[in-house]
GUKEGU-710590 format. One line per 2 residues: their letters; for each residue x, y, z of N, C-alpha, C. Coordinates in Angstrom, 3 decimals, m for minus. Layout:
% GUKEGU-710590
A = X Y Z X Y Z X Y Z | ...;
//
This chain:
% GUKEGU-710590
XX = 0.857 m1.205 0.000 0.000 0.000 0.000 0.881 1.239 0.000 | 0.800 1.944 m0.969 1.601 3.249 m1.264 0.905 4.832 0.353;
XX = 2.199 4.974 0.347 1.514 6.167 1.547 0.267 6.991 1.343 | 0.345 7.266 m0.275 m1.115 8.357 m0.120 m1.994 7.368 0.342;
XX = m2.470 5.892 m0.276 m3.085 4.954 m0.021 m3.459 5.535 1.025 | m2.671 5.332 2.240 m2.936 5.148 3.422 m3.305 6.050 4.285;
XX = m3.260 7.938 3.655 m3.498 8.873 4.204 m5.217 8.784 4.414 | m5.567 8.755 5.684 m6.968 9.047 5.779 m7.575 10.135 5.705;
XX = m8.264 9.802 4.180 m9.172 11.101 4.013 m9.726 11.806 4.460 | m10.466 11.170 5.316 m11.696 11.408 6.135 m11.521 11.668 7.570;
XX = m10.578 11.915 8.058 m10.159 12.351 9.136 m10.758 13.512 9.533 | m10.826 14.258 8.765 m11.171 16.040 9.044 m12.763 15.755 9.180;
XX = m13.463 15.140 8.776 m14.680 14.773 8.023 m15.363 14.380 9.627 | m14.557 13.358 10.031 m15.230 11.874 10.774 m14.421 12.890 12.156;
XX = m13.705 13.522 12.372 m13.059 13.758 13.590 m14.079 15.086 14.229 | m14.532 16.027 13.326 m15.543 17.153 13.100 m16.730 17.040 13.758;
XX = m17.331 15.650 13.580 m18.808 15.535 13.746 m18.411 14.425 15.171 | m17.316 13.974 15.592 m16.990 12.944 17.072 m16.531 14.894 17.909;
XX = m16.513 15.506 17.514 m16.346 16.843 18.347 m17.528 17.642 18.485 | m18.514 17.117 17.696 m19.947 18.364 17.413 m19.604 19.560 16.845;
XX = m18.345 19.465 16.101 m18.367 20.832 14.767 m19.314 19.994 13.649 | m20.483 20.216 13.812 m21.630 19.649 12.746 m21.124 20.322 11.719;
XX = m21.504 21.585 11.330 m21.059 22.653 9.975 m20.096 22.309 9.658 | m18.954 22.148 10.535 m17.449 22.254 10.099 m17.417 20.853 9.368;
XX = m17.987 19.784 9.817 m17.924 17.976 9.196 m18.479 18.518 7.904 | m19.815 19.052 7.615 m20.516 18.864 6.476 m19.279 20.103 5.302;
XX = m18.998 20.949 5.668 m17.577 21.493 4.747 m16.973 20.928 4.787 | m16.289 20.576 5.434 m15.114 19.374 5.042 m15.727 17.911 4.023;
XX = m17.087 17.720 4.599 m17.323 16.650 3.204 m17.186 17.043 2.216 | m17.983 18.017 2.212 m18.052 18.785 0.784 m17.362 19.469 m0.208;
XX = m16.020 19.179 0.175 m14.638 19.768 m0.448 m13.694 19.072 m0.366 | m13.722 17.530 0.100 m13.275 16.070 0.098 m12.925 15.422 m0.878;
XX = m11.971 15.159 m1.564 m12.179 14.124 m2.687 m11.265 12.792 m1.988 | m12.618 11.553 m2.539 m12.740 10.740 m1.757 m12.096 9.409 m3.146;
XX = m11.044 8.480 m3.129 m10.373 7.806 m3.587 m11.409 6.845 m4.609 | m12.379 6.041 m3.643 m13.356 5.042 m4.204 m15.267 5.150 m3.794;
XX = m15.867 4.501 m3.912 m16.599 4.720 m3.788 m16.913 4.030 m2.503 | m16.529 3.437 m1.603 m16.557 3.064 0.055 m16.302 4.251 0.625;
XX = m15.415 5.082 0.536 m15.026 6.151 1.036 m16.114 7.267 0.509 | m16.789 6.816 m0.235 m17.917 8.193 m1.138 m19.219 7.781 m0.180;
XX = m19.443 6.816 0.032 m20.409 6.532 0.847 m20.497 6.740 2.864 | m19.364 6.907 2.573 m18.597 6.847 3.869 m18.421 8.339 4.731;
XX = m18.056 9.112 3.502 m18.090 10.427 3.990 m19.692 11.041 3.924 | m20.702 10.501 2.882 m21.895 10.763 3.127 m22.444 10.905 4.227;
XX = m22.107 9.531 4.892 m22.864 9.233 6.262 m22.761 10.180 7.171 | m21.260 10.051 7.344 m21.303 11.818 8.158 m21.559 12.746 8.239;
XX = m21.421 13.464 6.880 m21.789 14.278 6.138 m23.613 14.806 6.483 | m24.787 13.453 6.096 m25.523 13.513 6.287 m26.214 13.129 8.512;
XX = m25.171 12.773 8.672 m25.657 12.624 10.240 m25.402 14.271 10.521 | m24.316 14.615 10.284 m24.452 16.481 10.771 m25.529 17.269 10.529;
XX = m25.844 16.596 9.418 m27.155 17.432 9.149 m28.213 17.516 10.426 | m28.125 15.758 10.629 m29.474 15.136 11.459 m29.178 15.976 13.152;
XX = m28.178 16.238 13.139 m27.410 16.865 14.575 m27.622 18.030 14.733 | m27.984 18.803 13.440 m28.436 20.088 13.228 m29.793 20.610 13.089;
XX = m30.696 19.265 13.103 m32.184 18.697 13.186 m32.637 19.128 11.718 | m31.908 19.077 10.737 m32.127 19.545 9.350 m32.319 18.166 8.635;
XX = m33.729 17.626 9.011 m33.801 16.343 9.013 m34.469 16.455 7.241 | m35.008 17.475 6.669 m35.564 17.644 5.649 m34.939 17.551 4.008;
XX = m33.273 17.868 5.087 m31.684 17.656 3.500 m32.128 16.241 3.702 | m32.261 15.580 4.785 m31.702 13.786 4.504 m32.803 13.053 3.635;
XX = m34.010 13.923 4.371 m34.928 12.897 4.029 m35.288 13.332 1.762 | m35.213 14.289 2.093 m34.886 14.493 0.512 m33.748 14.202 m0.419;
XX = m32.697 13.767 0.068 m31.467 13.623 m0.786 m31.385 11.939 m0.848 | m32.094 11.238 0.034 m31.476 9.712 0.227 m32.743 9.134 m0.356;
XX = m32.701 8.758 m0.921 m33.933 7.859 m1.372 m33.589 6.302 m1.285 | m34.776 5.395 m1.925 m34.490 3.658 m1.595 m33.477 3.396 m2.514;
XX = m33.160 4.195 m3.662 m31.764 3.136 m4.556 m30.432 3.420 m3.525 | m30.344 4.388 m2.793 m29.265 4.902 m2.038 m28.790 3.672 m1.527;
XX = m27.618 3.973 m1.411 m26.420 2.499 m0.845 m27.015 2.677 0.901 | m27.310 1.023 1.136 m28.015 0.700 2.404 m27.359 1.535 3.931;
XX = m26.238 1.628 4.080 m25.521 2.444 4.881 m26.610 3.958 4.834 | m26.833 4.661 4.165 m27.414 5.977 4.059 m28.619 5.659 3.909;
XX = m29.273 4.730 3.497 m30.574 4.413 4.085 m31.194 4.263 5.217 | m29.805 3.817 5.865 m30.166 3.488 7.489 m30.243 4.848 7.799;
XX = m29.171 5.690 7.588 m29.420 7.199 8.028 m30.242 7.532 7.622 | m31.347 7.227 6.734 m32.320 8.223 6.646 m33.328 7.768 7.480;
XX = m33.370 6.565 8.198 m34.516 6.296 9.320 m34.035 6.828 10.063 | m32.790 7.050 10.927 m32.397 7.804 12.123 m33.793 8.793 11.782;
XX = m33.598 9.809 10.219 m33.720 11.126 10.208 m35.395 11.123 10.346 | m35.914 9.911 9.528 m37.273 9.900 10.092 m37.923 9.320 11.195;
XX = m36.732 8.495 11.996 m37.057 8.564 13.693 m37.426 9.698 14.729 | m36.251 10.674 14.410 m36.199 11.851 15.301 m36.710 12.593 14.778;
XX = m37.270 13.175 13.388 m38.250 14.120 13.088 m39.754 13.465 13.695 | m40.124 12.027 13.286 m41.363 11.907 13.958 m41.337 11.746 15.230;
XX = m40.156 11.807 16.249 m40.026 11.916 17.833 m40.532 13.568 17.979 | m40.204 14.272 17.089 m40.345 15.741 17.405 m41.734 16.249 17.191;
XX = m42.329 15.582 15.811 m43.197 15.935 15.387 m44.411 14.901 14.951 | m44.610 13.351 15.177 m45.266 12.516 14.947 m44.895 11.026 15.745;
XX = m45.185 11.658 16.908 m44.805 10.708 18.000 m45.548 9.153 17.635 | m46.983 9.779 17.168 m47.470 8.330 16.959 m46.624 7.207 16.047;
XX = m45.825 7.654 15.330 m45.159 6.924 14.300 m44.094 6.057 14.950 | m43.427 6.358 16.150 m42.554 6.011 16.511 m42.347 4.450 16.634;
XX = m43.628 3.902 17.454 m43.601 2.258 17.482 m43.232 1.777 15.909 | m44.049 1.795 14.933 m43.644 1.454 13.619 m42.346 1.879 13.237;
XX = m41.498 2.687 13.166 m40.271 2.865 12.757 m39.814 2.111 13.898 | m39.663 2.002 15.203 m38.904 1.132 15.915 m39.562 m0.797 15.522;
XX = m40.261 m1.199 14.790 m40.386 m1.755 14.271 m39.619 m2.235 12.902 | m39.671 m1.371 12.229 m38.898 m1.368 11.346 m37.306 m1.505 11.389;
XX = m37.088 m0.536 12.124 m35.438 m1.103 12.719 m35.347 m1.967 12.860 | m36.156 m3.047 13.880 m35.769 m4.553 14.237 m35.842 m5.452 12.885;
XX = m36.636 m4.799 11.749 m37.010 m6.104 10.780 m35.684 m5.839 10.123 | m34.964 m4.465 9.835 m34.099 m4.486 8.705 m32.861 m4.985 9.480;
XX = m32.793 m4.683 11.125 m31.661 m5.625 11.557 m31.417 m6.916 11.719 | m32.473 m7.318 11.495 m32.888 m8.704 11.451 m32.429 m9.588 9.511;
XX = m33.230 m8.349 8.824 m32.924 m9.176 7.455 m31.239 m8.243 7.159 | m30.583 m7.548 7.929 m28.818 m7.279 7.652 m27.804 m8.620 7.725;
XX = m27.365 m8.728 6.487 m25.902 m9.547 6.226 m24.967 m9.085 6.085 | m25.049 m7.944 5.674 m23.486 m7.382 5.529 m22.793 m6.860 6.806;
XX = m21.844 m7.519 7.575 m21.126 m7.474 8.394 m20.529 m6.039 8.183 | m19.945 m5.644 6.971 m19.108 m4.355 6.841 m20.409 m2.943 7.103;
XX = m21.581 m3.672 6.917 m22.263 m2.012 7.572 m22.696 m1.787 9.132 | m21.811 m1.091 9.614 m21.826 m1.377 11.196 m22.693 m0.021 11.124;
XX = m22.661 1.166 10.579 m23.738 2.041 10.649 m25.529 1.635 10.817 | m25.842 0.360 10.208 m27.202 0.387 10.397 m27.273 m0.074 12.209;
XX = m26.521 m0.992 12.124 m26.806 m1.456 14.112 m26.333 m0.169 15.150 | m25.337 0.543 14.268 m24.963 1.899 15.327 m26.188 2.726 15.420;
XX = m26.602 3.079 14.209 m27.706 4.227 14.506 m29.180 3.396 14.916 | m29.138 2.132 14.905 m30.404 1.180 15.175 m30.164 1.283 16.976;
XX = m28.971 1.034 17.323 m28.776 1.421 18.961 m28.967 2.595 19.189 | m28.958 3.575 18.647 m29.022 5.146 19.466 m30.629 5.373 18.918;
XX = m31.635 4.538 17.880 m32.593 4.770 18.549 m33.430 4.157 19.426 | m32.933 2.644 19.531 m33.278 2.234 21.434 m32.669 2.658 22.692;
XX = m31.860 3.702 22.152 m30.962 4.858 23.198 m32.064 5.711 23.594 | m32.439 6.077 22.452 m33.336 7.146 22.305 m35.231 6.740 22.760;
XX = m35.219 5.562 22.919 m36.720 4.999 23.313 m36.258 4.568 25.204 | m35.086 4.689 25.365 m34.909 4.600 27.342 m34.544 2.900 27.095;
XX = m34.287 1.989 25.891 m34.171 0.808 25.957 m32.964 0.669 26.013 | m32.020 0.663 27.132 m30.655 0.212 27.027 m30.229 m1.265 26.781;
XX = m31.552 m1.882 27.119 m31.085 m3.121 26.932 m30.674 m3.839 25.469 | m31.823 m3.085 24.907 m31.798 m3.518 23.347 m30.578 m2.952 22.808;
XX = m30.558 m1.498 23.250 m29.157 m1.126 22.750 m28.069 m1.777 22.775 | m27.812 m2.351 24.099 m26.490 m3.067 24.241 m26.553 m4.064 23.871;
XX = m27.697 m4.863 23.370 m27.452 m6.435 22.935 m27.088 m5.902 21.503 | m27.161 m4.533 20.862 m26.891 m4.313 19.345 m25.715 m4.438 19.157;
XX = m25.054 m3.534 19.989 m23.667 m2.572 19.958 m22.701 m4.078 20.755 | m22.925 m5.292 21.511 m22.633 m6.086 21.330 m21.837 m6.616 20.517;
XX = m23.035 m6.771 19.416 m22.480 m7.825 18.397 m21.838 m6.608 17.039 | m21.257 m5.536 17.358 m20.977 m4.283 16.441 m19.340 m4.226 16.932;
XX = m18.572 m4.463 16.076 m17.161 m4.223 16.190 m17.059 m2.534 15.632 | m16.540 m1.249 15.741 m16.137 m0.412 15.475 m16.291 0.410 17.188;
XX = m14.970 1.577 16.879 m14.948 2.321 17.859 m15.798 3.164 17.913 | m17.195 3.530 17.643 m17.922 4.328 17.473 m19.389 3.127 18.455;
XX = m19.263 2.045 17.601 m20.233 1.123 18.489 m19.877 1.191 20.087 | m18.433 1.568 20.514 m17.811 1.009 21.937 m17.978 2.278 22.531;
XX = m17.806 3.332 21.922 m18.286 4.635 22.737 m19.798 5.004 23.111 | m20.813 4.762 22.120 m21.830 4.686 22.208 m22.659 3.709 23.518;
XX = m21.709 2.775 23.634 m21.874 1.389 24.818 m21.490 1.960 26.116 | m20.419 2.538 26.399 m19.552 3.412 27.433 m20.813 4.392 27.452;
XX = m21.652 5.461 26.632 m22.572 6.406 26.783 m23.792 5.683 27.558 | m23.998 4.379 27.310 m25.090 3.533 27.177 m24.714 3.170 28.610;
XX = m23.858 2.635 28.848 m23.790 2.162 30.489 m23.547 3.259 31.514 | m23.195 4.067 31.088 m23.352 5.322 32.114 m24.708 6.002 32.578;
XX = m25.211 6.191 30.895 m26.702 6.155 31.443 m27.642 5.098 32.779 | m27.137 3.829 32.824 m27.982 2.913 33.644 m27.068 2.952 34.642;
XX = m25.949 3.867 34.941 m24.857 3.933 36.272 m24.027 2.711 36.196 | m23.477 2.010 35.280 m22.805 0.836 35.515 m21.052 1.467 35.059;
XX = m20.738 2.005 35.790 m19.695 2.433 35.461 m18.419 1.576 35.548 | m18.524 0.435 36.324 m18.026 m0.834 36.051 m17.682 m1.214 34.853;
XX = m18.887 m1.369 34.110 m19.119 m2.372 32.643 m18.857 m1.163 31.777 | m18.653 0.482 31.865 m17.964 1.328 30.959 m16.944 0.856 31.176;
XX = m16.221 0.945 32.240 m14.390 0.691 32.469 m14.426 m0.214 31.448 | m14.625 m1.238 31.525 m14.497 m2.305 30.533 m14.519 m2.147 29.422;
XX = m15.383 m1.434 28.877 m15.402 m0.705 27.524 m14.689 m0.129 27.287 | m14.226 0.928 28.072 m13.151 2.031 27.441 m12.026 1.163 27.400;
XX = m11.340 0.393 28.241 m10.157 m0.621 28.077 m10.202 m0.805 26.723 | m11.041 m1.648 26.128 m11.219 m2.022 25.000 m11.070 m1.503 23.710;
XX = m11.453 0.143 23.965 m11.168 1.373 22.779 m9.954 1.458 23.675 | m9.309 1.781 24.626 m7.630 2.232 24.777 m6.666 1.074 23.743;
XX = m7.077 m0.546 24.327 m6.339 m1.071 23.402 m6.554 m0.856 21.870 | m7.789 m0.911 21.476 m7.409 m0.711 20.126 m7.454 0.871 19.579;
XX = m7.655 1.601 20.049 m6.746 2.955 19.486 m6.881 4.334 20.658 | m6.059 4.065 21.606 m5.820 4.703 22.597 m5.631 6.448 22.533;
XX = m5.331 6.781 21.643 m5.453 8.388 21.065 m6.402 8.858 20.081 | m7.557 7.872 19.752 m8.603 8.465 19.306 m9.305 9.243 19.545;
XX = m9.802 10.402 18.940 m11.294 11.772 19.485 m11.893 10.644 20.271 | m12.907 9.731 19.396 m13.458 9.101 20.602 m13.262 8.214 21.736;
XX = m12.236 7.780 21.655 m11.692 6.789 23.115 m10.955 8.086 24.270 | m10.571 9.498 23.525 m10.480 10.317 24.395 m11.709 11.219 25.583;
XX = m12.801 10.915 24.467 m14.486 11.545 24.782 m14.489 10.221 25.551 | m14.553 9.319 25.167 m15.538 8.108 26.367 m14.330 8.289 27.629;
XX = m13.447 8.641 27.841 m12.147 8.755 28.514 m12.890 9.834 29.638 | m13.159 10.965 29.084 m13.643 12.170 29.647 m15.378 12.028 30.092;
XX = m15.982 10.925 29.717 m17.196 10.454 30.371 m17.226 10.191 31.702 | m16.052 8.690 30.975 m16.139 8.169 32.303 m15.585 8.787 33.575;
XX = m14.309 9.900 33.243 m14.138 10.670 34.751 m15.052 11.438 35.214 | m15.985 12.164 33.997 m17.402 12.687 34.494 m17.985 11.821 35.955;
XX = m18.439 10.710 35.287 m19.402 9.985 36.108 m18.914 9.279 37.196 | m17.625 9.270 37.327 m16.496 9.359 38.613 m16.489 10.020 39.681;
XX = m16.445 10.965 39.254 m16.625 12.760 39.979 m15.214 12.587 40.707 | m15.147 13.332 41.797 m14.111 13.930 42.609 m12.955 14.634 41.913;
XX = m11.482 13.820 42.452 m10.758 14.049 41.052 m10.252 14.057 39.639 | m11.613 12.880 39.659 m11.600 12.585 37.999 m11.990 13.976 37.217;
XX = m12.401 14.659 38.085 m13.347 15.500 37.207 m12.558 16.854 36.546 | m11.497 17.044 37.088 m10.321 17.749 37.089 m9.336 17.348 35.476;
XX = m9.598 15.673 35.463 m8.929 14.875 34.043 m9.571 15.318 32.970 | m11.031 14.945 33.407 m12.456 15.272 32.227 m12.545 16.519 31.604;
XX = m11.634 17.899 32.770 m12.350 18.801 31.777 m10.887 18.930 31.275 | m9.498 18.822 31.582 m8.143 19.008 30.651 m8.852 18.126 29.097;
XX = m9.189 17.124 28.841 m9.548 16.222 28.083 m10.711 17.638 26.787 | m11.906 17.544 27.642 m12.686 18.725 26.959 m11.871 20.062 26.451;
XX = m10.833 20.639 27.236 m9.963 21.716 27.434 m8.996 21.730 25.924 | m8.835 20.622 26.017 m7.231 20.195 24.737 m7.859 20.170 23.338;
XX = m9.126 19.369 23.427 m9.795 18.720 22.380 m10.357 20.666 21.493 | m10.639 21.259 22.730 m11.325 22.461 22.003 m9.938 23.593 22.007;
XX = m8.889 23.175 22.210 m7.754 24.137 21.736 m7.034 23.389 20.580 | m7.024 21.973 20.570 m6.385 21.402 19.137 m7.609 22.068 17.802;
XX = m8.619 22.216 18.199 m9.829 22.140 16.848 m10.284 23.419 17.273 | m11.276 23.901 17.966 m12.490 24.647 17.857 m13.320 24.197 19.208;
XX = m13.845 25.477 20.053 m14.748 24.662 21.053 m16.083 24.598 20.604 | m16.923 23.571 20.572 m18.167 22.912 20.221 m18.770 23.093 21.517;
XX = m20.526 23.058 20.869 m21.540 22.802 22.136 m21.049 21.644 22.929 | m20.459 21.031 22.534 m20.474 19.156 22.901 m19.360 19.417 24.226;
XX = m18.211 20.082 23.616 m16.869 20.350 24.384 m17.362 22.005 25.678 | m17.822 22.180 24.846 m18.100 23.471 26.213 m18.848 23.210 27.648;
XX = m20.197 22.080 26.920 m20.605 21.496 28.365 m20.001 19.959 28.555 | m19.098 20.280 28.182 m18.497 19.128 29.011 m17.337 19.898 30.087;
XX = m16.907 20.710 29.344 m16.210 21.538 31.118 m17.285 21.999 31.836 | m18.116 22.241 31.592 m19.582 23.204 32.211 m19.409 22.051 33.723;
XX = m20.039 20.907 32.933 m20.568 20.055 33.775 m19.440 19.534 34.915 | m18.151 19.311 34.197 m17.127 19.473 35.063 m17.275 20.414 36.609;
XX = m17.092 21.616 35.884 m16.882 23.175 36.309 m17.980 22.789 37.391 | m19.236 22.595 37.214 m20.365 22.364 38.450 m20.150 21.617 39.466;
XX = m19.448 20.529 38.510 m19.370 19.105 39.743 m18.170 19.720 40.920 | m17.214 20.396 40.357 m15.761 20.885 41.338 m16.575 22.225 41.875;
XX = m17.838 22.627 41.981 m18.480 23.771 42.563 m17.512 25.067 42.108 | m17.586 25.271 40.968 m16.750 26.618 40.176 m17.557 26.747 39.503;
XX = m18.563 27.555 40.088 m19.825 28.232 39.597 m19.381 29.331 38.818 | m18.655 30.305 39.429 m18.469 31.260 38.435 m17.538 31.349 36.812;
XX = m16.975 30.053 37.088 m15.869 29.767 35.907 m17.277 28.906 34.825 | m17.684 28.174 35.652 m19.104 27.384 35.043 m19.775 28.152 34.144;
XX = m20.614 29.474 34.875 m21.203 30.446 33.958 m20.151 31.311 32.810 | m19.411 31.270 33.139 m18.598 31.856 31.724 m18.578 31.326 30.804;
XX = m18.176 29.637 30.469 m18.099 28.844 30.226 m19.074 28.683 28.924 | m20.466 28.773 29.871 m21.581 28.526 30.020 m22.053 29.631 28.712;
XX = m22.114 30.745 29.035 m22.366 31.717 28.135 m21.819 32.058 26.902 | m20.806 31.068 26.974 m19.765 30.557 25.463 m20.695 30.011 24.549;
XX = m21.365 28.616 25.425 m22.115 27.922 24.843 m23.488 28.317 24.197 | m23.892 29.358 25.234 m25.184 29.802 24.801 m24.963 30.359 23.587;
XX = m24.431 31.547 22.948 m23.703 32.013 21.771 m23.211 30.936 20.917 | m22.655 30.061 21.020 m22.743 29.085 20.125 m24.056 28.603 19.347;
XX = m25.104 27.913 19.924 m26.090 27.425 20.072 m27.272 27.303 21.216 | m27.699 28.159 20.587 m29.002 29.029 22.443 m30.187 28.218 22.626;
XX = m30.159 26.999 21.515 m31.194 25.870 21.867 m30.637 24.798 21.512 | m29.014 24.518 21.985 m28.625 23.180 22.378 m29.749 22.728 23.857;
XX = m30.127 21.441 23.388 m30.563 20.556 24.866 m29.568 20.388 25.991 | m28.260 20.425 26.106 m26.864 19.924 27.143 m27.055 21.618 27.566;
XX = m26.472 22.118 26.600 m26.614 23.483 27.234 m27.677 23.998 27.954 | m29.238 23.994 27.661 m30.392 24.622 28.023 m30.581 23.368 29.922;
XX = m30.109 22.338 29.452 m29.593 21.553 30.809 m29.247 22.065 32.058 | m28.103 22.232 31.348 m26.677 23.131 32.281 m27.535 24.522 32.813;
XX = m28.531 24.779 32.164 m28.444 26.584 32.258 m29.764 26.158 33.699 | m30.560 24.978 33.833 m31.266 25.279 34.576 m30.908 24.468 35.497;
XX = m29.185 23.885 35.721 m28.582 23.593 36.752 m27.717 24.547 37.374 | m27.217 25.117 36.380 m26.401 26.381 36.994 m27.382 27.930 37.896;
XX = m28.783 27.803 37.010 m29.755 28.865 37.530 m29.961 28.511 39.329 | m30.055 27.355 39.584 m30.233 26.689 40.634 m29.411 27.457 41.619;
XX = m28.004 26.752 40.934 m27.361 26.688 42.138 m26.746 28.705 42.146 | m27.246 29.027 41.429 m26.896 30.500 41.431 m27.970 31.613 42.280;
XX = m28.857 30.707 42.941 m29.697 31.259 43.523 m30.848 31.459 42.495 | m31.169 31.538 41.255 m31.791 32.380 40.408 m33.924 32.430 40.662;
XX = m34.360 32.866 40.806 m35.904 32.819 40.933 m36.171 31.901 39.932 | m37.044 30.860 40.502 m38.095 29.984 40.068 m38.358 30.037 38.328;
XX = m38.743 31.166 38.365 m39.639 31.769 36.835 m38.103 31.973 36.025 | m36.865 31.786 35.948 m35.670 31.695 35.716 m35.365 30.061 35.199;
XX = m35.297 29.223 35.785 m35.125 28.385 36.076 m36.637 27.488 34.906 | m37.903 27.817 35.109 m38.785 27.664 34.095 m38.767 27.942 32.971;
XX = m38.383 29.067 32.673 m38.104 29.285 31.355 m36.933 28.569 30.276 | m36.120 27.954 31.123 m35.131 27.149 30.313 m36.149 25.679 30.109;
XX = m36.694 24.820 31.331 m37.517 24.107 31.011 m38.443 23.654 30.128 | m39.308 25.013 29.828 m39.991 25.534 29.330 m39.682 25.425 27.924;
XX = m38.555 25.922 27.529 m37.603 25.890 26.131 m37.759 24.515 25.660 | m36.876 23.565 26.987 m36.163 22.482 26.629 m37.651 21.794 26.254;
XX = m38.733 21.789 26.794 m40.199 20.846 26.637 m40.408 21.105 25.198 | m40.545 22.162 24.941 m40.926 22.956 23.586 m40.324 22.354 22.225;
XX = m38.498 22.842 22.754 m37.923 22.223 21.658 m37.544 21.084 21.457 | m37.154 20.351 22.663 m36.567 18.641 22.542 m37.574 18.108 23.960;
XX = m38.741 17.916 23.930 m39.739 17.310 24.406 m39.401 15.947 24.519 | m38.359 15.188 23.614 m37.948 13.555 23.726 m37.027 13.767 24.285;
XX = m36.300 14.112 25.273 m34.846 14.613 25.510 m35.064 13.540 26.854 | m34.437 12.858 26.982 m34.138 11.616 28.126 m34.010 12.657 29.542;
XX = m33.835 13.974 29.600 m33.620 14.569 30.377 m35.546 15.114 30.918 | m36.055 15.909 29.895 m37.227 15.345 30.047 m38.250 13.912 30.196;
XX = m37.765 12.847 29.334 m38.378 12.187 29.861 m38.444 12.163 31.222 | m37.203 11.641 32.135 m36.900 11.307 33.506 m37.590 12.527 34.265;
XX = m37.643 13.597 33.813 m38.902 14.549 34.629 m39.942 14.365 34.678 | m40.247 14.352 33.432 m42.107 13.831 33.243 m42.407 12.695 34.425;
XX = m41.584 11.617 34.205 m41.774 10.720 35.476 m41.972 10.612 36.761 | m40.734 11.587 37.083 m40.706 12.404 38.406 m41.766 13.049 38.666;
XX = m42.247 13.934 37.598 m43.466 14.740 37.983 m44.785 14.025 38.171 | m45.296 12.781 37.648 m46.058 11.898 37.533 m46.184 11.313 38.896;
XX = m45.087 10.655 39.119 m44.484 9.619 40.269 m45.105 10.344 41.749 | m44.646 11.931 42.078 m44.670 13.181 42.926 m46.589 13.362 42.863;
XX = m46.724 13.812 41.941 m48.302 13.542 41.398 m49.165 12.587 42.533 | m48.851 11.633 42.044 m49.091 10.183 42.615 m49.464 10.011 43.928;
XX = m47.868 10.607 44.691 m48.016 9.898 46.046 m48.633 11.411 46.654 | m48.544 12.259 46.052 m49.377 13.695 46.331 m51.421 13.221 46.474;
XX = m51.379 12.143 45.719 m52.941 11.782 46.156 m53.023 11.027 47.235 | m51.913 10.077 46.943 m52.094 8.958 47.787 m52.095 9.403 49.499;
XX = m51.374 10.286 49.483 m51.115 10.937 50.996 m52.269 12.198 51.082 | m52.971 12.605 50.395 m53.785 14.181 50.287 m55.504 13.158 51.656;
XX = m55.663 14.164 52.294 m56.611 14.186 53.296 m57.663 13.458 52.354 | m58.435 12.523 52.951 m59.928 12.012 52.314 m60.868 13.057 52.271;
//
């Protein structure tokens, strides 16, 4: 294999959108010239997931049609998963239907994209279980970070360690084995949390700081009670993107602990219901609020 051979194209492409420079991935596709046509399909995917990250679910669903190479087909259910999560909830059982039949009739071992984005939407339905029996049987470092995201969610920070081992051995200086790196000291806390945000810190002085990288020191910054470094931080992010969900998060954790009035603190809520109403962060409220509801009768005077 001759060196250009071996220069990865797609580096700028695939490293862009594992940082949340969405815009910056979809320019860099788009001014890419890509060797064969694995690599043409390849940079699509990304290409077209930035879009989906940017909720510009309307490029995918118009540009990909059924002759499209099966890899970008799968992306275009992501795109009509999460548009009908936003906007046609009823649809949702049937497309999560559908996922299971086309993972079911998948042979091609080399498309690890349909089981990746088939796990992030039983990520996205609160089913970790299904997720992880996907991402399982899914060899790529993108399946193993997603698994590390996946077990943190259910607190098994055990069975992340294990995971991240697994991306250190096989490529220990990757964007993403450095991000699942900076998770897991997240969900560590104490002095891990000090590692997590150098990690967030480096990543957004080698490239560009992203929504993705800003609250990830945010959340840092909260956990080490550096509220005021937090809100600076913080207000980076907002200017970036003023209806990121992580951010609009952060803003009605930081309102909290900043003392801020009630009707402060609602209005980010308020946002977050409005605009990402499926947001696992809402869900787990709705519940709470239900649950509270509940024993509010069960205990209320006859």
């Amino acid at each position: 294999m001759s060196s250009q051979n071996a220069v990865d194209v797609l580096y700028d492409v695939r490293n862009s959108y594992y940082l949340g420079l969405y815009q910056q991935c979809i320019n860099e596709a788009q001014k890419v010239k890509v060797p064969d046509a694995g690599k043409s399909i390849e940079r699509d995917v990304f290409m077209y997931r930035a879009y989906i990250a940017q909720q510009k679910y309307s490029v995918v669903l118009s540009e990909i049609s059924n002759s499209s190479a099966p890899q970008l087909q799968a992306v275009r259910l992501y795109a009509e998963y999460l548009q009908a999560a936003t906007h046609q909830p009823e649809q949702l059982d049937d497309l999560v239907k559908l996922v299971e039949s086309k993972l079911s009739a998948n042979t091609d071992v080399e498309n690890t994209i349909l089981p990746l984005l088939a796990a992030s939407i039983y990520f996205h339905q609160a089913n970790s279980d299904a997720a992880l029996r996907v991402l399982h049987n899914t060899e790529s470092l993108e399946a193993s970070a997603l698994g590390v995201q996946v077990l943190l969610s259910i607190n098994r920070v055990d069975l992340a360690k294990k995971e991240l081992k697994l991306m250190i051995d096989a490529d220990e200086d990757a964007t993403l084995t450095q991000l699942a790196q900076a998770w897991l000291n997240l969900a560590i806390g104490g002095d891990k949390l000090q590692d997590a945000y150098y990690i967030f810190q480096e990543m957004a002085d080698k490239n560009q700081a992203s929504s993705l990288l800003l609250n990830g020191q945010v959340s840092c910054l909260i956990g080490q009670n550096k509220i005021d470094e937090a809100e600076s931080v913080l207000q980076e992010a907002i200017n970036k993107d003023p209806d990121c969900p992580e951010t609009l998060i952060n803003m009605v954790v930081l309102s909290q602990q900043l003392g801020k009035t009630p009707e402060v603190t609602n209005r980010y809520i308020s946002q977050l219901k409005t605009s990402h109403q499926y947001h696992s962060y809402i869900h787990d409220m709705t519940v709470k609020e239900h649950e509270f509801d509940r024993l509010v009768l069960q205990y209320a005077p006859a």
